[in-house]
VOKOLTOR-380951 format. One record per residue: residue in three letters; chain; x, y, z of N, C-alpha, C in turn. Coordinates in Angstrom, 3 decimals, always signed. Atoms other than C-alpha are relative to their C-alpha. Example, Ala and Ser with C-alpha at 12.3 -4.5 7.8 and 13.67 -1.06 7.14 Angstrom:
residues 2
<atom "ala"; "A"; <+0.890; -1.190; +0.000>; <+12.300; -4.500; +7.800>; <+0.900; +1.200; +0.000>>,
<atom "ser"; "A"; <-0.820; -1.190; -0.060>; <+13.670; -1.060; +7.140>; <-0.770; +1.090; +0.730>>,
end
This chain:
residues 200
<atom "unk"; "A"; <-0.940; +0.827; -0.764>; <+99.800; +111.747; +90.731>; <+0.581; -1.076; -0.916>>,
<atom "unk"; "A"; <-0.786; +0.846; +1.137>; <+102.442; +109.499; +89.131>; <-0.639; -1.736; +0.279>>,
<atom "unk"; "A"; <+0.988; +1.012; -0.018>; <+100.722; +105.896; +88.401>; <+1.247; -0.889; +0.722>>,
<atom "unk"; "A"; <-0.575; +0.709; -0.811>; <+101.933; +103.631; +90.800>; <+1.234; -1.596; -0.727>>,
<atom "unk"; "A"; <-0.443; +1.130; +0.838>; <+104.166; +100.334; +90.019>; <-0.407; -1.154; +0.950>>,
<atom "unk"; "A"; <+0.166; +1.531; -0.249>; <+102.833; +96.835; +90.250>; <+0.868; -1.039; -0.090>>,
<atom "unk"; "A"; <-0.973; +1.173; -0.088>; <+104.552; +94.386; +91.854>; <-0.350; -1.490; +0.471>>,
<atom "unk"; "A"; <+0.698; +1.265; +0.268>; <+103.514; +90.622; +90.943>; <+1.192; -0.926; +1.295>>,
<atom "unk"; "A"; <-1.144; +0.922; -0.380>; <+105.274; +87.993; +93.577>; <-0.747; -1.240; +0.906>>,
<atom "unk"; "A"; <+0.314; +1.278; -1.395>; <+105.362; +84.369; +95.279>; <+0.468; -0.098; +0.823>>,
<atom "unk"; "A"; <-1.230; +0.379; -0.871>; <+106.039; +83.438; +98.251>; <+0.861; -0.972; -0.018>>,
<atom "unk"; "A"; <-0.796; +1.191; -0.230>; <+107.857; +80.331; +97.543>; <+1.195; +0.411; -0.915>>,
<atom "unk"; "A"; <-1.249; -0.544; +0.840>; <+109.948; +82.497; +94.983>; <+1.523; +0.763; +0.877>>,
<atom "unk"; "A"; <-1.116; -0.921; -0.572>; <+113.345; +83.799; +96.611>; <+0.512; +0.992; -0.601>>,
<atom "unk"; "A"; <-0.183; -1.151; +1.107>; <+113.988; +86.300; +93.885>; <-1.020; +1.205; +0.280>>,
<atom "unk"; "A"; <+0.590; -1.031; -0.375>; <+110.464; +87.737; +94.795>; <+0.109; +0.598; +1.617>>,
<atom "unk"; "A"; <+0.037; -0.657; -0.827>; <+111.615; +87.902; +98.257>; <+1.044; +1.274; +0.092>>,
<atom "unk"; "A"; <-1.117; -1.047; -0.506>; <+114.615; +89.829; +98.052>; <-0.737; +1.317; -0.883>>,
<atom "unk"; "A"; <+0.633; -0.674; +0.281>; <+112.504; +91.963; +95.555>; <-0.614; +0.808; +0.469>>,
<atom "unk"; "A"; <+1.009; -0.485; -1.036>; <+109.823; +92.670; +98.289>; <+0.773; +1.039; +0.861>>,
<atom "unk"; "A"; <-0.857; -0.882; -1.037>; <+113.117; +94.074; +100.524>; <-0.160; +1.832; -0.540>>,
<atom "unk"; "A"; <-0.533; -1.265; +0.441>; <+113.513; +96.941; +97.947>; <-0.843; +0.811; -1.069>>,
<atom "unk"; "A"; <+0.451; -0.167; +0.808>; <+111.060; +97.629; +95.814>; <-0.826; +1.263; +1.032>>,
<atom "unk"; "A"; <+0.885; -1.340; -0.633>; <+109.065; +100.463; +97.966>; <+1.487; +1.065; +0.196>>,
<atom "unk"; "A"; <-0.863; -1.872; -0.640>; <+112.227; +102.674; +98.828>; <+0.016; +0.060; -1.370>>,
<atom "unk"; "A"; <+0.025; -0.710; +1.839>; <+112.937; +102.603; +94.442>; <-1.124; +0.055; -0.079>>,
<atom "unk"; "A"; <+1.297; -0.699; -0.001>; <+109.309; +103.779; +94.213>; <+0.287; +1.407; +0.578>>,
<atom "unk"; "A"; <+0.344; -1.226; -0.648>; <+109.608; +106.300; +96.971>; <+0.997; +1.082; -0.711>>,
<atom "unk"; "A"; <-0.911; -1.646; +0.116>; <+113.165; +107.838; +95.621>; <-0.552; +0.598; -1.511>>,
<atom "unk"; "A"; <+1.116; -0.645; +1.180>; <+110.456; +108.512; +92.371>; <-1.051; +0.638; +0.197>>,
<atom "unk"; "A"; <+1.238; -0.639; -0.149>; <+107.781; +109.767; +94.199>; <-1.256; -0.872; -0.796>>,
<atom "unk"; "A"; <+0.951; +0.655; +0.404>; <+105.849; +106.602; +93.364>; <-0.637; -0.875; +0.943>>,
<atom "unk"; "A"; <+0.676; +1.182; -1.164>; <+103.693; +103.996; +95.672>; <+0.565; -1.195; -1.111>>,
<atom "unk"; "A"; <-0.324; +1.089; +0.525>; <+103.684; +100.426; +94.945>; <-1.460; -1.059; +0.491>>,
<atom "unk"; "A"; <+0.888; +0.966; -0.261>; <+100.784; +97.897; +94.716>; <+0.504; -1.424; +0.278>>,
<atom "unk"; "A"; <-0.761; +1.160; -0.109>; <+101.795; +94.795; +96.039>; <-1.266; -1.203; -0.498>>,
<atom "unk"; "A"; <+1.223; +1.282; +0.404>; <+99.575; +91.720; +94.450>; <+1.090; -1.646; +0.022>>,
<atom "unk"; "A"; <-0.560; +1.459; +0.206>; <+100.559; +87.737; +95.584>; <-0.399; -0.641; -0.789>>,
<atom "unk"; "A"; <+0.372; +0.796; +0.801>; <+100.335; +85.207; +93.142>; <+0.306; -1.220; +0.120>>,
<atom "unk"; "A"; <-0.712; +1.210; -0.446>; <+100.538; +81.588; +92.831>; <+0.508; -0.656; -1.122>>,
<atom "unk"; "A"; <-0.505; +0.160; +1.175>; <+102.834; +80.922; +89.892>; <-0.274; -1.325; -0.760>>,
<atom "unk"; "A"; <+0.195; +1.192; +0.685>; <+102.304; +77.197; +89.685>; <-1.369; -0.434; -0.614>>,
<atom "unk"; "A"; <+1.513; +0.218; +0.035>; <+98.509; +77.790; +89.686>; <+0.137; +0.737; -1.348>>,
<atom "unk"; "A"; <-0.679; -0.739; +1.469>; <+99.471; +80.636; +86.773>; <+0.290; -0.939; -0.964>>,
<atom "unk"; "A"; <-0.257; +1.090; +1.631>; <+100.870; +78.154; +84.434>; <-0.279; -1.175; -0.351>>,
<atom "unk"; "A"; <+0.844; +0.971; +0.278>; <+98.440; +75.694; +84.528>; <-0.750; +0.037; -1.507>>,
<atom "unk"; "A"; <+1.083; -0.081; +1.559>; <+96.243; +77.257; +81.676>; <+1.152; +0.834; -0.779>>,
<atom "unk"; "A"; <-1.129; -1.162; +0.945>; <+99.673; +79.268; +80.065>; <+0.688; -1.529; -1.004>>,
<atom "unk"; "A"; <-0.959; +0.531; +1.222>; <+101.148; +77.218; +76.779>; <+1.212; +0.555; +0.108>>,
<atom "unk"; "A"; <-1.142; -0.582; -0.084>; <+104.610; +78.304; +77.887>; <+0.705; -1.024; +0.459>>,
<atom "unk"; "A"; <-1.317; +0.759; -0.302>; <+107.887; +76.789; +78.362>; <+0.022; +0.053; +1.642>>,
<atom "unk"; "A"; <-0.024; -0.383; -1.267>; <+107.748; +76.232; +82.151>; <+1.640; -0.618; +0.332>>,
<atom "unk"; "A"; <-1.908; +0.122; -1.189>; <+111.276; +75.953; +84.729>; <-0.365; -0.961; +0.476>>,
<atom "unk"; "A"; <+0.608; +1.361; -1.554>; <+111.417; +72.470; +85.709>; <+0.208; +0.137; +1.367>>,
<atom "unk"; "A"; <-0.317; -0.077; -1.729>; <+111.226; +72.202; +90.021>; <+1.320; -0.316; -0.251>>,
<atom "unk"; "A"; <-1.643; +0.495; -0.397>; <+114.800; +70.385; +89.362>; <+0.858; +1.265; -0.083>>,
<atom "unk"; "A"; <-0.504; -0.751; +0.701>; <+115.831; +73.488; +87.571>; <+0.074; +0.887; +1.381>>,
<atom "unk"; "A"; <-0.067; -1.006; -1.238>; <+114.612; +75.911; +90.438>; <+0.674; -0.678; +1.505>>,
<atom "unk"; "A"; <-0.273; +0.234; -1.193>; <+115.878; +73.448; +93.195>; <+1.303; -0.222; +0.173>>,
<atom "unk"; "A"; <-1.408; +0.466; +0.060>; <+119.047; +73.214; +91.681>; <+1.447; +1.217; +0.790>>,
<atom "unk"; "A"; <-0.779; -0.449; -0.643>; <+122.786; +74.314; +92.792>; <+0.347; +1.418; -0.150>>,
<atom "unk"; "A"; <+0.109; -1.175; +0.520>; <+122.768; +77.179; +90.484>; <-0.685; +0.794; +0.562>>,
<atom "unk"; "A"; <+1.058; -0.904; -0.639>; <+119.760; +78.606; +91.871>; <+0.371; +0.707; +1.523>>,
<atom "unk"; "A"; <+0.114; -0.255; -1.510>; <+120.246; +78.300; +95.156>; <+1.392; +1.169; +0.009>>,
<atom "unk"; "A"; <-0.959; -0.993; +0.016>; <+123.817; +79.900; +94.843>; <-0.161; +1.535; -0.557>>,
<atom "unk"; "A"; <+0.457; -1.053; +0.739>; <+122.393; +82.522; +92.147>; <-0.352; +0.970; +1.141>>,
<atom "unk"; "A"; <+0.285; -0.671; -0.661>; <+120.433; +83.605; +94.773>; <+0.480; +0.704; +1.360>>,
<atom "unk"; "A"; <-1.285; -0.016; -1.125>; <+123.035; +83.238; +97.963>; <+0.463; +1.693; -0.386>>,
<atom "unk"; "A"; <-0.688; -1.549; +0.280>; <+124.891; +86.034; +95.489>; <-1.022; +1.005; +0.273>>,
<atom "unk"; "A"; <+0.864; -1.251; +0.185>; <+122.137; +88.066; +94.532>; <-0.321; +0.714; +1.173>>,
<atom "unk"; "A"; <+0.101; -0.603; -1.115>; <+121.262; +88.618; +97.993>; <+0.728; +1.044; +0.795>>,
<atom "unk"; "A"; <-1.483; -0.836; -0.750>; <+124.523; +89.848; +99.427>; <+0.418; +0.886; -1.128>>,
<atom "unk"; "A"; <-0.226; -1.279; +1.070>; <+124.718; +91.964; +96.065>; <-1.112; +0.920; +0.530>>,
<atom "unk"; "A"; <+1.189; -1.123; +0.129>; <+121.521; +93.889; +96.964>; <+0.114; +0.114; +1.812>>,
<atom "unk"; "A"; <+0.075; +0.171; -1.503>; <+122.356; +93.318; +100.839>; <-1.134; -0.481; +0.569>>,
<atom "unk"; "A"; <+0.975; +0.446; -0.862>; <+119.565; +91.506; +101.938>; <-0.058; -1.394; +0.391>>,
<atom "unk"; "A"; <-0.488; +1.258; -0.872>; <+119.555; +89.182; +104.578>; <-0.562; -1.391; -0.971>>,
<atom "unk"; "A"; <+0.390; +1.616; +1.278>; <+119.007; +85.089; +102.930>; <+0.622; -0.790; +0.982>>,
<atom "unk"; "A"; <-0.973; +2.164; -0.125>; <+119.284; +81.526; +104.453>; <-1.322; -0.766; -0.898>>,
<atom "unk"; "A"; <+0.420; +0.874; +0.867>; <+118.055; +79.124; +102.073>; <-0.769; -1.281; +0.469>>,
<atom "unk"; "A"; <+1.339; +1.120; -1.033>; <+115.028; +76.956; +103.357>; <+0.347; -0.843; -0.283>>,
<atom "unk"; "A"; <-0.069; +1.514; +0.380>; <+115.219; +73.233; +103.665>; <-1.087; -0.461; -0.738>>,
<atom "unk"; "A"; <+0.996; +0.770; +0.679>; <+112.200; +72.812; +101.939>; <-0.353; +1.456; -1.479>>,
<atom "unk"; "A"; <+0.308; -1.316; +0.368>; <+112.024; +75.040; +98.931>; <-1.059; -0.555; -1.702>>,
<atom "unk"; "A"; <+1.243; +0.391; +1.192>; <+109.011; +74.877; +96.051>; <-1.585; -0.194; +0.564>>,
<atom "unk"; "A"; <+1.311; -0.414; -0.893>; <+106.242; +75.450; +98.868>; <-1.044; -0.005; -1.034>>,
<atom "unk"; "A"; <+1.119; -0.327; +0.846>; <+102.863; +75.702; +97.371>; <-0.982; +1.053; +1.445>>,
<atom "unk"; "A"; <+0.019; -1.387; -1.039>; <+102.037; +79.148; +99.094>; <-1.784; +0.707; -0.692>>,
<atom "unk"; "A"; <+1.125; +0.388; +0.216>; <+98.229; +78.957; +97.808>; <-0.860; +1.132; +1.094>>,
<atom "unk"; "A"; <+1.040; -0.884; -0.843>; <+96.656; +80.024; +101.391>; <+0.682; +0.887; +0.517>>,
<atom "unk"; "A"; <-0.437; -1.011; -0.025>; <+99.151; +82.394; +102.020>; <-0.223; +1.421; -0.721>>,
<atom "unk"; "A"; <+0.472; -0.894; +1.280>; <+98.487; +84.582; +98.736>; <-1.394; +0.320; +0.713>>,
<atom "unk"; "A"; <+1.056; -0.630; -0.009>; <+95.098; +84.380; +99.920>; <-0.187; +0.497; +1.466>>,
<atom "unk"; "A"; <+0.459; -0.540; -0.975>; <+95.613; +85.352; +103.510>; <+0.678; +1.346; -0.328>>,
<atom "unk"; "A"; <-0.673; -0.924; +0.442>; <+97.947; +88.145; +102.110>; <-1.924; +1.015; -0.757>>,
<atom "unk"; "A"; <+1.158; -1.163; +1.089>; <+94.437; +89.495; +100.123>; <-0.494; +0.404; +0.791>>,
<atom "unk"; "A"; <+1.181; -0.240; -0.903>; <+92.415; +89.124; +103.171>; <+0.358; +1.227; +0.663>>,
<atom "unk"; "A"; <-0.460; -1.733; -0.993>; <+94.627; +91.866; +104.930>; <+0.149; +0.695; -1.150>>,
<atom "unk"; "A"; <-0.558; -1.146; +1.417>; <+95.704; +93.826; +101.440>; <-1.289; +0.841; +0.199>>,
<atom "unk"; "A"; <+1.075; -0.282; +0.248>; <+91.894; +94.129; +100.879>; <-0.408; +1.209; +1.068>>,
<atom "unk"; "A"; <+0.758; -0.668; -1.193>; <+91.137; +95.902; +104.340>; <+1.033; +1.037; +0.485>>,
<atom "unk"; "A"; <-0.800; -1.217; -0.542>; <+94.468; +98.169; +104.741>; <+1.511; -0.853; -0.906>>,
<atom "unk"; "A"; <-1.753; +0.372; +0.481>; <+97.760; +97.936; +102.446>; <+1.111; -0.058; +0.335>>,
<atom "unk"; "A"; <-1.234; -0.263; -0.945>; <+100.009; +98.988; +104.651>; <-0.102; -1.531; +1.336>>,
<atom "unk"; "A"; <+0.156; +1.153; -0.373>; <+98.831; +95.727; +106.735>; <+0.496; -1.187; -0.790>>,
<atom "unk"; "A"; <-0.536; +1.916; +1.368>; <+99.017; +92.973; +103.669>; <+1.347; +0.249; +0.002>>,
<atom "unk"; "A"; <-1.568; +0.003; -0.009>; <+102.768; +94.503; +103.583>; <+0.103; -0.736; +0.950>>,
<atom "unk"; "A"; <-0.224; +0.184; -1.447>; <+102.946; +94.187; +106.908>; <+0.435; -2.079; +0.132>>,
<atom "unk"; "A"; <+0.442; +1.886; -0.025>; <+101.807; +90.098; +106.524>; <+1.116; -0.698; -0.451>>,
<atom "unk"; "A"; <-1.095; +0.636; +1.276>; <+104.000; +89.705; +102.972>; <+1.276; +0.055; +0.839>>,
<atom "unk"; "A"; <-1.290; +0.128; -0.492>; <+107.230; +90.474; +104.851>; <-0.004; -0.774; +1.527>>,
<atom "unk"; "A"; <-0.317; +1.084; -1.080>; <+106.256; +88.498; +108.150>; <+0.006; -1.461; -0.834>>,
<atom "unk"; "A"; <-0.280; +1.077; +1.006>; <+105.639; +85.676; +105.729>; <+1.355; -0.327; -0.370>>,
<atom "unk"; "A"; <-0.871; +0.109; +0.163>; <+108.833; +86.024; +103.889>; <+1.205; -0.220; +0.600>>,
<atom "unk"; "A"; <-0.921; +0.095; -1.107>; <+110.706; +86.639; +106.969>; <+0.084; -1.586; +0.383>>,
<atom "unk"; "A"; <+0.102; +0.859; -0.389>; <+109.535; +83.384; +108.353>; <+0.627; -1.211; -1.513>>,
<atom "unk"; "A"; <-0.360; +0.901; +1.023>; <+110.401; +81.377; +105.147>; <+1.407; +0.177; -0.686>>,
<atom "unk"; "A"; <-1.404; -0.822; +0.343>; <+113.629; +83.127; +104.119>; <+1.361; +0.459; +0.790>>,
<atom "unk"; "A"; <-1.001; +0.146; -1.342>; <+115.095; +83.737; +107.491>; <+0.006; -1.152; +0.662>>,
<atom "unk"; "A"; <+0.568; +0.933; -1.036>; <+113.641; +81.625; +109.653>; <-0.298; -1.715; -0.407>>,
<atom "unk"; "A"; <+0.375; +1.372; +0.791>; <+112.959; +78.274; +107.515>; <-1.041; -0.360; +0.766>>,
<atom "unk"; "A"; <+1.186; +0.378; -0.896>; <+109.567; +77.861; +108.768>; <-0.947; -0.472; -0.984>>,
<atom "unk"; "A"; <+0.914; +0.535; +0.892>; <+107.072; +75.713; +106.688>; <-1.758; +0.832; -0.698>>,
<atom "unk"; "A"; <+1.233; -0.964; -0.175>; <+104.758; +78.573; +105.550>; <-1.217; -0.569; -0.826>>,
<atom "unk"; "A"; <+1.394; +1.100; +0.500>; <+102.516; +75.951; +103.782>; <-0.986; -0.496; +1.031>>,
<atom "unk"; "A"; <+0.796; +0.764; -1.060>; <+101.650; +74.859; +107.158>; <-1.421; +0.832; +0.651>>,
<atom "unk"; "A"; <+1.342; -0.612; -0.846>; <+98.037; +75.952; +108.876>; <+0.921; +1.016; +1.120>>,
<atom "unk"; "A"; <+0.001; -0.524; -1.034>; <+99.589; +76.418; +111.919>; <+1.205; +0.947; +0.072>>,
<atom "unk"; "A"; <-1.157; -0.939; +0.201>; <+102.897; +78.257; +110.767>; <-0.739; +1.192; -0.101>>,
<atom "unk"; "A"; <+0.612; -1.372; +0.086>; <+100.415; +80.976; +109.348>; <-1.148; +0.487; +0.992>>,
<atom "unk"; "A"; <+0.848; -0.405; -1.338>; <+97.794; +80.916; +112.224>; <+1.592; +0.871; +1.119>>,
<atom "unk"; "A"; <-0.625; -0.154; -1.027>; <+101.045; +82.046; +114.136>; <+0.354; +1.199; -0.746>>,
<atom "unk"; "A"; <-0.525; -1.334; +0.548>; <+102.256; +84.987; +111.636>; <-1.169; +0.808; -0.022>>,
<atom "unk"; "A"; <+0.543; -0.974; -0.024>; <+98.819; +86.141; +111.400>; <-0.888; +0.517; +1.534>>,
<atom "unk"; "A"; <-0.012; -1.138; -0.680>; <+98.288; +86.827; +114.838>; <+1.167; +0.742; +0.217>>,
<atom "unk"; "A"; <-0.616; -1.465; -0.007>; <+100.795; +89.226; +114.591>; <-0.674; +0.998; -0.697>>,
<atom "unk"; "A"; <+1.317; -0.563; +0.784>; <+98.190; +90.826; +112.435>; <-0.998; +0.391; +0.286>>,
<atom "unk"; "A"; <+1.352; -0.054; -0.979>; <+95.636; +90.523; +115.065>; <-0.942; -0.488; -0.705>>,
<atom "unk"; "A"; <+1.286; +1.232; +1.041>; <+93.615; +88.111; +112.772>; <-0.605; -0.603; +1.490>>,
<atom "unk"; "A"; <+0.522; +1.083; -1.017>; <+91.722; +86.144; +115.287>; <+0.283; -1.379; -0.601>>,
<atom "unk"; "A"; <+0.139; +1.389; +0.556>; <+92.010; +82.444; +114.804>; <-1.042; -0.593; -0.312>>,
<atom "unk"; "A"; <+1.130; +0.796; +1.004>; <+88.400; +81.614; +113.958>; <-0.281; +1.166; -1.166>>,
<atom "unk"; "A"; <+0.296; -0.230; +1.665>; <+88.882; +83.872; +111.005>; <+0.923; -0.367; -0.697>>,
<atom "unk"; "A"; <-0.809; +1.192; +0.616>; <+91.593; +81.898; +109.821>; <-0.666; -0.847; -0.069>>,
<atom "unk"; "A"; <+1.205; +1.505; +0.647>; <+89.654; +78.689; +109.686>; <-0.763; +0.393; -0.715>>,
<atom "unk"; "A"; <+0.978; -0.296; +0.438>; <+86.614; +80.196; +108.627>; <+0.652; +0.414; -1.756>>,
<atom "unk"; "A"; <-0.484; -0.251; +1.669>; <+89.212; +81.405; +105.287>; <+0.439; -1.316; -0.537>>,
<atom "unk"; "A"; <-0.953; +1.194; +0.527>; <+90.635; +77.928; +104.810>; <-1.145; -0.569; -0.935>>,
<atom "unk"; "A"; <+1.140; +0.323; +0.668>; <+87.373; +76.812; +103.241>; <-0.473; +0.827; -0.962>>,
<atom "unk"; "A"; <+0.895; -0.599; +0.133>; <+85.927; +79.816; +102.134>; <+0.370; +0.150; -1.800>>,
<atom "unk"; "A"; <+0.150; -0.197; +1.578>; <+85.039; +80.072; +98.104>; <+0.208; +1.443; -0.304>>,
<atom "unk"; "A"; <+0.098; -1.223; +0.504>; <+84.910; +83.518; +98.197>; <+1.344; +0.549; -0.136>>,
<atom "unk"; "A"; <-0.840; -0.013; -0.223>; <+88.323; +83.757; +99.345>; <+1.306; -0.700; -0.791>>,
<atom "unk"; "A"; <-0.281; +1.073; +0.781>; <+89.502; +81.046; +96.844>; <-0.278; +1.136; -1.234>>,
<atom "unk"; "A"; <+0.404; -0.694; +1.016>; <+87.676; +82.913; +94.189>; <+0.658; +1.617; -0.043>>,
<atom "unk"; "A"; <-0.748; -1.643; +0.074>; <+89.563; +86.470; +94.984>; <+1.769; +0.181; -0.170>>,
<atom "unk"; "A"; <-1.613; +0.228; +0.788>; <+93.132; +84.877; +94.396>; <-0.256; -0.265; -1.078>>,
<atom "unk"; "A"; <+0.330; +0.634; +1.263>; <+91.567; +83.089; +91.268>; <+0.283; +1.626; -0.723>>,
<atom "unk"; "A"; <+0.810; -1.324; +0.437>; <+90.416; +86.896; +90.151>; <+1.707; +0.375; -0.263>>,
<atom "unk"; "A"; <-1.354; -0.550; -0.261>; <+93.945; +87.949; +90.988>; <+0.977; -0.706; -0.763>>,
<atom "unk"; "A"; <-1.224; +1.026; +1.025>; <+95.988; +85.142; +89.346>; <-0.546; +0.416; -1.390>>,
<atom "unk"; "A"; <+0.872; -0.434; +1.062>; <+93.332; +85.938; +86.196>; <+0.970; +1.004; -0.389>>,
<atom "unk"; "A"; <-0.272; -1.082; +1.227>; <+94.313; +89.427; +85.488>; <+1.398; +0.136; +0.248>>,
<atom "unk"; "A"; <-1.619; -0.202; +0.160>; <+98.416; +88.936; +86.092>; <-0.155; -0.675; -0.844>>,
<atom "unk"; "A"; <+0.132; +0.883; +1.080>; <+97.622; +86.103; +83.579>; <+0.246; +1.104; -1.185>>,
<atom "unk"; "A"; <+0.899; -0.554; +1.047>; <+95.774; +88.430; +81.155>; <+1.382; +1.709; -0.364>>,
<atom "unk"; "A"; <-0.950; -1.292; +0.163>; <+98.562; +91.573; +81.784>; <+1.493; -0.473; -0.446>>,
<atom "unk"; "A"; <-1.165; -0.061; +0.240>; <+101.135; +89.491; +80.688>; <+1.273; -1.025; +1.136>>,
<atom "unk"; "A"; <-1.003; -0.027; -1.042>; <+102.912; +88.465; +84.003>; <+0.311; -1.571; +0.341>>,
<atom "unk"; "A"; <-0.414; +1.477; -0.041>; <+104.779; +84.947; +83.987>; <+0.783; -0.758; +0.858>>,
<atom "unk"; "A"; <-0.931; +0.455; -0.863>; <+107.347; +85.207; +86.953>; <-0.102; +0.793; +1.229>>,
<atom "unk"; "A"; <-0.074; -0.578; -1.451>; <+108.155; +86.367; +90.409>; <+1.755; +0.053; +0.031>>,
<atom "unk"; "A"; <+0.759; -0.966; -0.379>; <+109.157; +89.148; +91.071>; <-0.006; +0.638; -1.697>>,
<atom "unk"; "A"; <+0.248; -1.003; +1.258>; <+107.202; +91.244; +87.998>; <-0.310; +1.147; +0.295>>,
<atom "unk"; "A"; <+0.850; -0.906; -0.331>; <+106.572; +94.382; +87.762>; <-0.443; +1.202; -1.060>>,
<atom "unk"; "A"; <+0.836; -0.638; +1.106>; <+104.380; +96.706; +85.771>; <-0.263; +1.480; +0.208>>,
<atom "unk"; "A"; <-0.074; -1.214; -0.397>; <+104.528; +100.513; +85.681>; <-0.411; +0.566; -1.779>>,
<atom "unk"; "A"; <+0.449; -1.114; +1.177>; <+102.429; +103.128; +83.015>; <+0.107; -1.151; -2.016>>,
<atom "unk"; "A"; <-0.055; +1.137; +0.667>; <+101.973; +99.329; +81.080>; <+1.420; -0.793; -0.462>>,
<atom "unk"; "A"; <-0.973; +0.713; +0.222>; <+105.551; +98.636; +80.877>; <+0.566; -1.053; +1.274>>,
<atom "unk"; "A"; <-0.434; +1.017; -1.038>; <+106.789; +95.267; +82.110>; <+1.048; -0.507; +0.153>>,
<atom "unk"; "A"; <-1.628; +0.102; +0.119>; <+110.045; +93.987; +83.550>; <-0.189; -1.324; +1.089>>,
<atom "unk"; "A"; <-0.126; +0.973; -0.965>; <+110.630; +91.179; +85.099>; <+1.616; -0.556; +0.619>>,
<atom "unk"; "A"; <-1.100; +1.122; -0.492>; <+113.116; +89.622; +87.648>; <+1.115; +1.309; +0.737>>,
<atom "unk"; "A"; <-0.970; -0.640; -0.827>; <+115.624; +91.827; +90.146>; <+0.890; +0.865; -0.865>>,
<atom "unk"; "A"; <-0.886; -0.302; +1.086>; <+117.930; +92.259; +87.069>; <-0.419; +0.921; -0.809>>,
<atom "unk"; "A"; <+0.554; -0.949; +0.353>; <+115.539; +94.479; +85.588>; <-0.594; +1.217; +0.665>>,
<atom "unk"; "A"; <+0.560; -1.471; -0.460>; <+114.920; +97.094; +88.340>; <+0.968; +0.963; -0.605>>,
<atom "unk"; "A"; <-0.620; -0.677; +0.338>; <+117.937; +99.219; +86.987>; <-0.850; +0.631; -1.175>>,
<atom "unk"; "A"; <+0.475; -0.159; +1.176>; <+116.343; +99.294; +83.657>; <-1.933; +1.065; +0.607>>,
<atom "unk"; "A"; <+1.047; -0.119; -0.737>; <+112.992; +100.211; +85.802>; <+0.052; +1.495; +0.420>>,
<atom "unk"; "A"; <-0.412; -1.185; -0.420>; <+114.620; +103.373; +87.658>; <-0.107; +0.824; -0.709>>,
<atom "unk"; "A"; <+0.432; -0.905; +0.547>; <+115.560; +104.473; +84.713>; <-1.266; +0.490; -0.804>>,
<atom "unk"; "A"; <+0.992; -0.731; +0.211>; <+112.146; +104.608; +83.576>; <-0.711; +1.170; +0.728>>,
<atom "unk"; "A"; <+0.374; -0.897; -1.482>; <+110.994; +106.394; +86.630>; <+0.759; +1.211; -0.462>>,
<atom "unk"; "A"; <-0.484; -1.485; +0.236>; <+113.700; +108.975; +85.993>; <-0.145; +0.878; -0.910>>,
<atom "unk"; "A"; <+0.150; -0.873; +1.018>; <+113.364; +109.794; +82.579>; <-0.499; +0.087; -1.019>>,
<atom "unk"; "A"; <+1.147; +0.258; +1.039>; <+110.498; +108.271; +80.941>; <+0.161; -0.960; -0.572>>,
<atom "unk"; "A"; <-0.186; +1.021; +1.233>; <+109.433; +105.551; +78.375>; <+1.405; -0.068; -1.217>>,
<atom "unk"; "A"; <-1.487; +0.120; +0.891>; <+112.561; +104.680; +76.195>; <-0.133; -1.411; -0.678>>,
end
């Protein structure tokens, strides 16, 4: 079976959301799956010696417009949150808690998430914003609390931020296929054609 492609993303990134829209049908028209893994970029380049994007940079007019286009180039829906540079922390890790137990669920989560933050301008930093997306999930609400604390749960994004660290992966949306890496919307073309006709 053809090795799947890994796809690295935040939620507070708008690049990785419109990413998230399209990245499983270019898989499928390859006859490939797609691993979806959240990350928390700002937590990422804490221990990285790299040139980081100042917040002004990402909160700026450019951006926001960049992305306005990009959206309506790839057709996917976009309104531009009033609050944007979230620190999306317990999200990533409620995203594992379902990934972990059924993939087709953690999707399920990642795009109510996104939805809510991307459509909807809804503060997905907040407790009670995500107590409300994940019962749609059928989470119960004392296993939400019971994750807001929990080390183990803490320690399985850590694990996760670790080896995107260690593979290389510096932005949202990345993605990684048969060890080659591409990063950023602008590079799925380049991506396809790997899919179609091999390493190049």
């Amino acid at each position: 079976m053809p090795a799947p492609i890994d796809f690295y993303f935040d939620f507070a990134s708008p690049y990785g959301y419109i990413a998230a829209q399209t990245i499983d049908a270019l898989a499928e028209r390859h006859g490939r799956t797609v691993n979806w893994h959240a990350i928390v970029l700002d937590a990422n380049f804490q221990s990285l010696e790299r040139i980081r994007i100042p917040t002004s940079v990402m909160r700026s007019d450019y951006i926001r417009r960049d992305v306005e286009r990009l959206a309506a180039f790839m057709g996917v829906p976009f309104k531009t949150p009033s609050s944007l540079g979230l620190h999306t922390e317990m999200a990533a890790r409620l995203f594992h808690w379902f990934n972990d137990r059924d993939p087709a669920q953690g999707r399920a989560f990642a795009q109510c998430v996104y939805r809510a933050y991307f459509l909807e301008d809804r503060n997905i930093a907040q407790l009670e914003v995500l107590q409300d997306l994940c019962s749609t999930q059928q989470m119960p609400p004392a296993e939400l609390q019971s994750l807001v604390n929990d080390s183990a749960a803490r320690a399985r994004l850590k694990a996760e931020i670790d080896l995107a660290e260690a593979r290389g992966v510096f932005g949202s949306p990345f993605f990684i296929v048969e060890g080659e890496r591409f990063w950023g919307n602008d590079r799925l073309p380049q991506l396809e054609r790997w899919l179609e006709r091999g390493p190049y």
